[in-house]
Legacy VTK file of the C-alpha trace (Angstrom):
# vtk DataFile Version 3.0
C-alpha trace
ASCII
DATASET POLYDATA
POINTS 69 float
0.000 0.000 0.000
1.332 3.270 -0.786
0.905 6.457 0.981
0.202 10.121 0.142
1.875 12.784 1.409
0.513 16.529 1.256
2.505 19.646 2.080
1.772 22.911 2.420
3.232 26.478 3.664
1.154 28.657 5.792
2.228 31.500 5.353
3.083 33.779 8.339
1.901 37.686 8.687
6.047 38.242 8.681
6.807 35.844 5.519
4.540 37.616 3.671
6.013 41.187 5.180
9.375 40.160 3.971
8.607 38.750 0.449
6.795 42.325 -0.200
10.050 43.654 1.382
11.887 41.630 -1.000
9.801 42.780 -4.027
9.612 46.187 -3.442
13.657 46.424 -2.928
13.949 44.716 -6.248
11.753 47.580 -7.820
13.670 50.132 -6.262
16.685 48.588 -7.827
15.053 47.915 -11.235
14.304 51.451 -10.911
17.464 53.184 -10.272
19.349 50.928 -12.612
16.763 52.113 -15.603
17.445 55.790 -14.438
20.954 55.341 -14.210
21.579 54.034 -17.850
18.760 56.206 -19.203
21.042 59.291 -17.726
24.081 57.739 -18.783
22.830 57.516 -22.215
22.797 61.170 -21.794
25.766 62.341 -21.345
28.296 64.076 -23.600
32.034 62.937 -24.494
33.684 65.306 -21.969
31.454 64.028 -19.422
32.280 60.610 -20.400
35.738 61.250 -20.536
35.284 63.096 -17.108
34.105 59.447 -15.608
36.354 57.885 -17.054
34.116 55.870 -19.944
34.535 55.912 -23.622
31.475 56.293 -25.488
31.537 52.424 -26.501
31.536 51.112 -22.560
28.154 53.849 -22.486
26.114 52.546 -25.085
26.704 49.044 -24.525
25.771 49.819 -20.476
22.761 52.296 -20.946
21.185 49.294 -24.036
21.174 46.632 -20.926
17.971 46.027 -20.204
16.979 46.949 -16.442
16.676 43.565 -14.966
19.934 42.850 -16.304
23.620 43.910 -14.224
LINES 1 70
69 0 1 2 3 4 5 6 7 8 9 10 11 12 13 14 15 16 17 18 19 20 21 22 23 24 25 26 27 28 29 30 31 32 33 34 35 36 37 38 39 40 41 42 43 44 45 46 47 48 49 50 51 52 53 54 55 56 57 58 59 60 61 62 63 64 65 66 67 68
């Protein structure tokens, strides 16, 4: 005779605090990593050159899509 064996997760008032945690700090991130490359994209050679970037390094960073590092 074989046996079945169910499993579940209750979840917890904290588990679910910290997943939304979790997904809102990976929004924020998304976020500032689209802003960043959006700005990036932006900027003129002397500024470039001022960060130390050629124009290259740039446009292959600020083309990355945002979930992407």
């Amino acid at each position: 005779m074989s046996t079945l064996t169910l499993n579940y997760h209750r979840y917890t008032d904290r588990s679910w605090h910290t997943s939304t945690a979790q997904l809102l700090r990976l929004l924020t991130i998304w976020y500032q990593r689209s802003r960043q490359r959006h700005q990036l994209a932006q900027l003129t050679d002397r500024q470039l050159s001022d960060i130390g970037v050629n124009l290259s390094e740039a446009l292959a960073e600020s083309e990355k899509p945002f979930w992407q590092a």
